[in-house]
N, C-alpha and C positions, 0 to 999 in steps of 0.2 A: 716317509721311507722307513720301511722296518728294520732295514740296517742302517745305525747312524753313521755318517759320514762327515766328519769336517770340508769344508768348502770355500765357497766363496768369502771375499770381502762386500764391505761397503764403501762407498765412497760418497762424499755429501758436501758440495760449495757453495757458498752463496759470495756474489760480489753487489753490494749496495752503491746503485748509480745516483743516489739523491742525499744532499747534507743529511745527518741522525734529525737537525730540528723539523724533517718534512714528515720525516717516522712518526714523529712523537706528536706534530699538528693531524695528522690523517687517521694514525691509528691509535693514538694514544700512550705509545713508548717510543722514548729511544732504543729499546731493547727489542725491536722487531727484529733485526736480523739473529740474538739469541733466541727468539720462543721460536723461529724458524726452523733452524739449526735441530735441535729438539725435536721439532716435529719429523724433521728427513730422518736424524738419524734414531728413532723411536719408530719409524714404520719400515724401517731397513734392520731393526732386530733380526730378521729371519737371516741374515744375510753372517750375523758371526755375536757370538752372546761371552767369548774369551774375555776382550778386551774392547775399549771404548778409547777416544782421546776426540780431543777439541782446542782449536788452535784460532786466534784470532788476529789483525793488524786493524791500526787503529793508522790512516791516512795523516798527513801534514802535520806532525806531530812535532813540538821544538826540542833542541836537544837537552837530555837530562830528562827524559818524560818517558815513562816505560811505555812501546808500542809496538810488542809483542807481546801476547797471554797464550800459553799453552796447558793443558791439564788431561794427563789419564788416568786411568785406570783397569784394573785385573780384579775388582769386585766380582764377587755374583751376579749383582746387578751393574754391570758396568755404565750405563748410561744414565741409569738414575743416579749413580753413584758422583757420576763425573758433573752433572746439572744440581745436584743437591750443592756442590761445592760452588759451582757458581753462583748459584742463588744465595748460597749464604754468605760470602764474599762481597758480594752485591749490595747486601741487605745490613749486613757489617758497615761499610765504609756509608749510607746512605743514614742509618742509626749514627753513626759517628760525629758525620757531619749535614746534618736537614740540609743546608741550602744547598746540597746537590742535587737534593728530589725534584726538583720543576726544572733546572738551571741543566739544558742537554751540553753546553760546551764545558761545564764544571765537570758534568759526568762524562765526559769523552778525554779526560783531560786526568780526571784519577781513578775512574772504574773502572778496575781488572774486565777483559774480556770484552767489552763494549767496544766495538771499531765497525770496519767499513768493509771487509773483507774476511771471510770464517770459510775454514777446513773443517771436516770431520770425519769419521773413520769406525768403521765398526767390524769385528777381528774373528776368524777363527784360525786358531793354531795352529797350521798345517804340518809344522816339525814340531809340534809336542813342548814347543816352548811356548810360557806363557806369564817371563817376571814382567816386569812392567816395560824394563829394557826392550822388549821385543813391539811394544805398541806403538802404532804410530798414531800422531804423524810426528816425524821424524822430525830434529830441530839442529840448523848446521848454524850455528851463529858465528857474527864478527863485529868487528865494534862499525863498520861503513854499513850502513844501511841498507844499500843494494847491493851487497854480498851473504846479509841472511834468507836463507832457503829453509823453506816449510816442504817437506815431501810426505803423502801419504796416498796410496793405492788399493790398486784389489788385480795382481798380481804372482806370478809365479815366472821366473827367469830359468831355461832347461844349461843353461851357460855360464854359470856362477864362477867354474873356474876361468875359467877365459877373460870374464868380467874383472875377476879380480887380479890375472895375472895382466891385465891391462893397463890397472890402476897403478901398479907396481913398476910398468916401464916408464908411467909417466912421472914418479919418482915420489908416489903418496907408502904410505904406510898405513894401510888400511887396517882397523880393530879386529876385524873377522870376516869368514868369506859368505855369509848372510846376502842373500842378493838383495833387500832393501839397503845394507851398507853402500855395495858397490853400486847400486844405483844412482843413491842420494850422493856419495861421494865422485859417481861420473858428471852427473850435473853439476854439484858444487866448483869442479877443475872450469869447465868449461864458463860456467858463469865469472870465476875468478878471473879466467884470459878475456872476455869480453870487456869485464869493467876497463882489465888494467890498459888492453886496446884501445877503449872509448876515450882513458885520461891524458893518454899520451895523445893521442889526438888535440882533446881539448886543451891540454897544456900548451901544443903548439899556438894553436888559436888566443892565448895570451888568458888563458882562466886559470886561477889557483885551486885548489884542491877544493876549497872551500865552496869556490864559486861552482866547480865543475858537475858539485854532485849531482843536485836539480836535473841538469844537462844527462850527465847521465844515464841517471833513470827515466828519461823523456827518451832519449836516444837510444836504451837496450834492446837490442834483437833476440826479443827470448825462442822464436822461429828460428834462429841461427842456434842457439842454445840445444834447444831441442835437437837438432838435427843432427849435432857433432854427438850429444851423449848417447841416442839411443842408435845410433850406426851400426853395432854389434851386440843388440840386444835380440835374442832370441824367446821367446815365450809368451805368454800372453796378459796382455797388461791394460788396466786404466788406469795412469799414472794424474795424483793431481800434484799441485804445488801452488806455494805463494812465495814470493818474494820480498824482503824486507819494508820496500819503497812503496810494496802496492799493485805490482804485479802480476796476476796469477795465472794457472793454465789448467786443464786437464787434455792429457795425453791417449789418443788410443791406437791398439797395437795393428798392423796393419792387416791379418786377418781379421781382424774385430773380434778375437775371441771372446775378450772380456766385454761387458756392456758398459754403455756408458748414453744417456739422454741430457739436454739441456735445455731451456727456456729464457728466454731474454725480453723483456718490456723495458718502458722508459725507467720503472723504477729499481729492476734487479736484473744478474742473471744469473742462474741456478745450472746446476749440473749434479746429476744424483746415478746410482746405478740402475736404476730402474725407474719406467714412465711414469706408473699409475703414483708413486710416490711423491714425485712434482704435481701431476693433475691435484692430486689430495687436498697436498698443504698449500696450493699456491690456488687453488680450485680455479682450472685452466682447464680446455678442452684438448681433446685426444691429440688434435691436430696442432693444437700449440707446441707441443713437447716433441724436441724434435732428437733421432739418433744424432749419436758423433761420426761421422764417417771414418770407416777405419784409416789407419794411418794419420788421422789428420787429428789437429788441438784446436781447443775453443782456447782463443787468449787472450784478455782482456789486461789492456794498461792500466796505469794509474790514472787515467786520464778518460779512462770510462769506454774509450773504444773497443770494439770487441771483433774479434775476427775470428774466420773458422779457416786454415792453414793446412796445407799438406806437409809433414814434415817426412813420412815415408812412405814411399810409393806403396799402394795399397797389393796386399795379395790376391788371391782368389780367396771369396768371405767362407770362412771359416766359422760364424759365430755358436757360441757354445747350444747345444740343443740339447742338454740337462739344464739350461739354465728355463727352458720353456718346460718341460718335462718336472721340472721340482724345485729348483733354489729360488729363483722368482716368485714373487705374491702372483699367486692367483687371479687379483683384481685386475690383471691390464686385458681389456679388453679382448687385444688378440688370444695373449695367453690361453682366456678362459675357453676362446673356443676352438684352441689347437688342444689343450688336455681334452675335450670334450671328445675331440675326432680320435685321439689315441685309444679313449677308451671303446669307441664307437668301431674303429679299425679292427680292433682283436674278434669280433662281436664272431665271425663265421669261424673260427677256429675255438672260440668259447661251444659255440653251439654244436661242432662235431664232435668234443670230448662229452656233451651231458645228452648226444644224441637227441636234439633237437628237443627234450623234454623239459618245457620253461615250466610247467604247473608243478613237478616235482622238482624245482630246483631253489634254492634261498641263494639272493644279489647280494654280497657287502661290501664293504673296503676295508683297508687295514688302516686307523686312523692317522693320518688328518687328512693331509696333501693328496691323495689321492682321489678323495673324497668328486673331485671337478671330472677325473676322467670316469668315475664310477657312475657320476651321471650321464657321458656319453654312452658307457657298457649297456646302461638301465634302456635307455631311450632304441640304440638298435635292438635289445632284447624285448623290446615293447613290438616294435616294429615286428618280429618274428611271432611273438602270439599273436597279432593283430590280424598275419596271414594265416596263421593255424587257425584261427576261430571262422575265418573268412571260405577255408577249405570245409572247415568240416560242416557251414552252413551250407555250403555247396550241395556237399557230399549226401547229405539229408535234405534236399528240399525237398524232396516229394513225400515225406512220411513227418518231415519236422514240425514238432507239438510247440504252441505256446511255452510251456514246463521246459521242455529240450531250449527254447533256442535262450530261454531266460539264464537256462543252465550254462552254455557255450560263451554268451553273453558278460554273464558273472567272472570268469576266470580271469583273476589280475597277476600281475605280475609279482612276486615274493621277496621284496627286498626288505632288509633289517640289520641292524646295525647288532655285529654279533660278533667284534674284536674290541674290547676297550682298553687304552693303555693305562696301566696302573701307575699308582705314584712312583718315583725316581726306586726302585729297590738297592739298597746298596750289599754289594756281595763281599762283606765283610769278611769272612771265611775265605782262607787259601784254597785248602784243600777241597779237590777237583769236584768229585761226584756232589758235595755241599753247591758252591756254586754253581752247578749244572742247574739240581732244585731249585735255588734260587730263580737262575736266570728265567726258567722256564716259568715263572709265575709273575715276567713282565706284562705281559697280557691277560686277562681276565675275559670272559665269554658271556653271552647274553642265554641262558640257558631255555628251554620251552619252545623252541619256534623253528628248530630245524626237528625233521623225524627222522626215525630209524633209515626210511627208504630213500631219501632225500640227497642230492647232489647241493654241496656246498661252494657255491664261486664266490671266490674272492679277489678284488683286483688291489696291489700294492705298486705305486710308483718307480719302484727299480729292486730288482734280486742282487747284491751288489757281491757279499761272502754268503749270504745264504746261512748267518748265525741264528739271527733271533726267529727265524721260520724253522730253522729246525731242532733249536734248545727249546721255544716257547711255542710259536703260535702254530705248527701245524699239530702238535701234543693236543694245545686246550681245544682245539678245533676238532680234534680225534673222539675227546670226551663228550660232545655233543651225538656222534654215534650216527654221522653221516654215510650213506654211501660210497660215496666219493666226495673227494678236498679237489677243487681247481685252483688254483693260486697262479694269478694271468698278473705276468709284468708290463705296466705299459711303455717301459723301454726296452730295446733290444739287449740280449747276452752281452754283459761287460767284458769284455773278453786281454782287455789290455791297460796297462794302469794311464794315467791322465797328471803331466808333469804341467799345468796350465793354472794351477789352481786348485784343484780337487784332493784331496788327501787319498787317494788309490795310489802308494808308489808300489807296493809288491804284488807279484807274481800271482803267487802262493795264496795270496789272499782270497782270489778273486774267484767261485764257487765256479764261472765257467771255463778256467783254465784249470783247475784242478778234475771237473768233467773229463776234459782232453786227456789229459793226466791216463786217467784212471781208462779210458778208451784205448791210447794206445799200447797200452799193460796188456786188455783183453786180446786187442785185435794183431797183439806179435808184431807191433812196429815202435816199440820202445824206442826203436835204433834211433830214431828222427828226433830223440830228445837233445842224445849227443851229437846229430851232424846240426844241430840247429846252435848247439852251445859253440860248435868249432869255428861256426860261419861268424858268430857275432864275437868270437873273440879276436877271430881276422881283421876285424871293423875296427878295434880301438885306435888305430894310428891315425882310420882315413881319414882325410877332413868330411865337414858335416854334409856338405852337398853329396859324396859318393856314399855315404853311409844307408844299408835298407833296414826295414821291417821284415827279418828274417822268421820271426816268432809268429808270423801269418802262419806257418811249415805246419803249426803244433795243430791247427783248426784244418787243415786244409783236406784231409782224410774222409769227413765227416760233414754231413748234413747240421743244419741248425737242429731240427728235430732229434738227428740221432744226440746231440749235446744236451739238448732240454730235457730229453728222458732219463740221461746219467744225471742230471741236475737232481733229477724228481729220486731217483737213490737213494745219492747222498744226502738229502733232506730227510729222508725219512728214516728214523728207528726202526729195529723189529718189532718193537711194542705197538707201533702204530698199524690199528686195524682197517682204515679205510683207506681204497686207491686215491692214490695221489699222483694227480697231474701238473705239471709246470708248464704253463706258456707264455712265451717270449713274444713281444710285438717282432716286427720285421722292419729291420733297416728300411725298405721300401716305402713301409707304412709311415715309419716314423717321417720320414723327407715328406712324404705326401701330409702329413699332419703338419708337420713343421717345415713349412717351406724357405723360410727365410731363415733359417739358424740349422747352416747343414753340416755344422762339427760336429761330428762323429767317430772318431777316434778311439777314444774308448769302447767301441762295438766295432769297428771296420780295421783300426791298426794303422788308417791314413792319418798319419797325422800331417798338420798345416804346415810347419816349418823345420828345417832340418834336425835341430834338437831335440825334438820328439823321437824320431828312428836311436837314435844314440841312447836316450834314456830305454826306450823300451826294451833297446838289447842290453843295456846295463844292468837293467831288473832282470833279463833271464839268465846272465852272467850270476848276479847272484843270487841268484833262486838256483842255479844246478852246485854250485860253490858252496853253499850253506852260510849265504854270507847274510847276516839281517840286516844291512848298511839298509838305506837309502838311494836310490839309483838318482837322487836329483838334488 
């Protein structure tokens, strides 16, 4: 994506169903469930590079024996940062003392982080915070065993006040209105009323404190848990957690926005944000790894049982389709050949802008991610010369020479890699017109291979502000002295921010609401900016079910194409000498590519759940206000 975007989390758990000594006869360590751990969350890097954390529970543990290990970090490198410390910790206390090296219950007994149940977590900052306070997984401790909670997600709540004026009737004093707090701390209430439930219970039944605990945590409904905390959670979430005794869960939200896969055999079961990364490190087939159905948790006891739960009635699926489009690795099979169709989709609307002239036109992508749909673009663009050469053998067979058809023959298709991104540049310089220069020499160009006459297609994964296309890369693509620049997005016009997880909260931002913008200046219907501000300021009182998508108003005048054109504008400079074309896939296409993941919100304005209408209008609240808050 050539506009960076903060985004998703990760989420990464593993529960070990077999003693650490079957680890360490099979595979050669107690420490399987740590090089695990590492692997999930080292091939989920793509997923948040902010922050890292790793959290462990070590089962049946006697009192006085530490059996909880958590550790993060806000490095550069966060995960190597966070596993270098384990490892040397490790390697610490095994130097310290030899006879813990062979001896798996000496080493379960006093090496940090070795246990039977691991959290993991991998972060980007979507409010711009990023101390170490802000990474999870989150640690609620108490001296009763099954009252510490491990919380960590991949997460965004549109509800935060409500969330936390809830917590408030229930008489907590919550640190801050952070929806990980109010999360963690909704769970924490309800976990606290279940235990104190279960001892009054077993107190009757003639058991002391002492005796009860066991009991317990054999006896906790973390199903009941679930279901009282996220009652009035709005947004889109895969929540995991673990619980002091050994407990754990992961949670998902009942459109399924957020992703969530797991895998279970006799000897683990694993839960990761994404498939291909289980199949990897656990090297399982496609069909082993299976989704979490929305609304429902994988919950797995102290006691190894594991169950898949409805804790909230599922909605109409919603699941996110940027996450098939760009945050997800590439490698899961379906993925690769829904980007493949994306790019393959645009292919007839590619081919009316360079008027069907593939010999004179050069294929490329804007690096990396796109790279998968650019081999769909390539393959129907194959397909179109393959009928051209086929017509014009036609069209000649009664006169056509050897030489001719050798010639008709020979003509391939012209793809080259002719955007490269340059190292990190840092625009150390305030002042304006300096950083422009700068910015604009983020990308570097493959010089020699496009010509003067020549029509340049490029395909980039999503047009999001439409910065670095028009500070950098439609500039250095100018100086190649093309024709025409096509720059085809294989997702549709962003047209509204995304309070689910995606770091789009303003307006303003967004290059195809500013289009609008600038359309209805032209076309004398300004008015609809303010009857559209009056409508969503009517809205603040209603509750969330009566609340609309009034900000539909601003697009509704105008064709997709008349939008893509003002796009292709404002991208371009006066300096810039070649036609420049913008084309947007089609919500149509995109569903047709991605069948299974039909959140679209961010292109259509439906959003899944009531909180979404209320944000959307809160960002055009302050977008006509001049307010730079946050709408979430």
């Amino acid at each position: 994506m050539s506009d960076a975007i903060k985004h998703e989390c990760g989420i990464a758990q593993i529960r070990l169903l077999k003693p650490l000594d079957y680890y360490k006869k099979k595979y050669g360590t107690a420490f399987y469930g740590v090089n695990k751990m590492y692997l999930l969350m080292e091939k989920q890097h793509n997923r948040g590079q902010d922050g890292a954390g790793f959290a462990s529970i070590k089962l049946n543990t006697a009192p006085g024996e530490r059996y909880i290990s958590r550790v993060r970090s806000n490095a550069a490198q966060p995960i190597q940062d966070i596993f270098e410390q384990i490892n040397q910790r490790i390697n610490d206390e095994i130097l310290a003392n030899p006879e813990y090296a062979d001896d798996t219950e000496l080493q379960k007994r006093y090496i940090p982080y070795l246990g039977e149940v691991f959290l993991g977590h991998v972060r980007y900052g979507t409010f711009g915070k990023n101390s170490i306070e802000s990474v999870h997984p989150f640690l609620r401790q108490n001296n009763w065993m099954h009252r510490n909670l491990i919380v960590a997600g991949n997460f965004n709540m549109t509800n935060v006040n409500q969330l936390f004026n809830n917590l408030v009737e229930l008489g907590q004093h919550p640190k801050e209105r952070a929806d990980t707090v109010t999360v963690m701390e909704k769970i924490g209430h309800f976990l606290d009323s279940e235990v104190r439930k279960l001892y009054k219970k077993l107190k009757k039944e003639g058991f002391s404190k002492k005796q009860a605990s066991p009991h317990i945590a054999e006896q906790l409904d973390v199903a009941k848990i679930l279901k009282k905390s996220s009652k009035n959670w709005d947004g889109g979430y895969a929540m995991a957690g673990m619980i002091g005794h050994g407990d754990s869960f992961v949670l998902r939200d009942p459109a399924g926005i957020r992703p969530a896969y797991y895998y279970k055999d006799d000897e683990v079961v694993v839960v990761a944000s994404e498939r291909p990364v289980i199949q990897t490190v656990f090297n399982v087939d496609f069909k082993d790894v299976h989704e979490l159905p929305p609304g429902n948790a994988i919950i797995t006891k102290k006691s190894g049982d594991v169950k898949i739960t409805e804790i909230i009635k599922p909605l109409e699926r919603k699941a996110c389709s940027f996450e098939r489009i760009y945050f997800s690795r590439g490698s899961d099979a379906e993925i690769y050949e829904e980007r493949k169709m994306l790019g393959r989709l645009l292919m007839p609307d590619v081919l009316k802008s360079i008027e069907h002239d593939t010999l004179k036109t050069v294929f490329s992508f804007i690096p990396n991610t796109a790279e998968t749909s650019f081999y769909g673009m390539v393959e129907a663009a194959q397909d179109e010369l393959n009928k051209q050469k086929n017509e014009a053998i036609l069209e000649e067979k009664e006169t056509l020479t050897d030489a001719r058809l050798q010639e008709i023959l020979s003509h391939r298709l012209r793809t080259e890699k002719i955007a490269i991104k340059d190292v990190k540049l840092r625009t150390f310089i305030t002042e304006d017109s300096s950083r422009d220069d700068l910015v604009a020499h983020v990308y570097d160009v493959t010089y020699g291979v496009v010509k003067p006459d020549d029509n340049l297609v490029i395909i980039d994964d999503s047009i999001v502000r439409g910065t670095t296309l028009k500070k950098s890369i439609i500039k250095m693509m100018d100086r190649l002295k093309p024709k025409k620049i096509v720059v085809v997005s294989s997702a549709p016009q962003i047209r509204y921010p995304d309070c689910y997880g995606i770091d789009m909260a303003r307006l303003e931002d967004l290059v195809a609401f500013r289009a609008a913008l600038e359309l209805l200046k032209e076309t004398g219907q300004y008015e609809i900016v303010e009857k559209v501000y009056k409508k969503c300021k009517q809205q603040l009182e209603l509750d969330d079910s009566d609340v609309q998508n009034f900000v539909k108003e601003m697009y509704d005048p105008f064709t997709n194409e008349q939008i893509s054109d003002k796009i292709s504008e404002l991208l371009c400079d006066t300096d810039v000498n070649a036609d420049v074309k913008i084309i947007y896939q089609t919500v149509e296409n995109l569903h047709k590519a991605c069948p299974k993941n039909l959140g679209d919100w961010y292109f259509t304005g439906d959003y899944p759940t009531a909180g979404g209408n209320r944000v959307v209008n809160r960002a055009f609240i302050n977008f006509y206000e001049g307010n730079k808050d946050r709408a979430y």
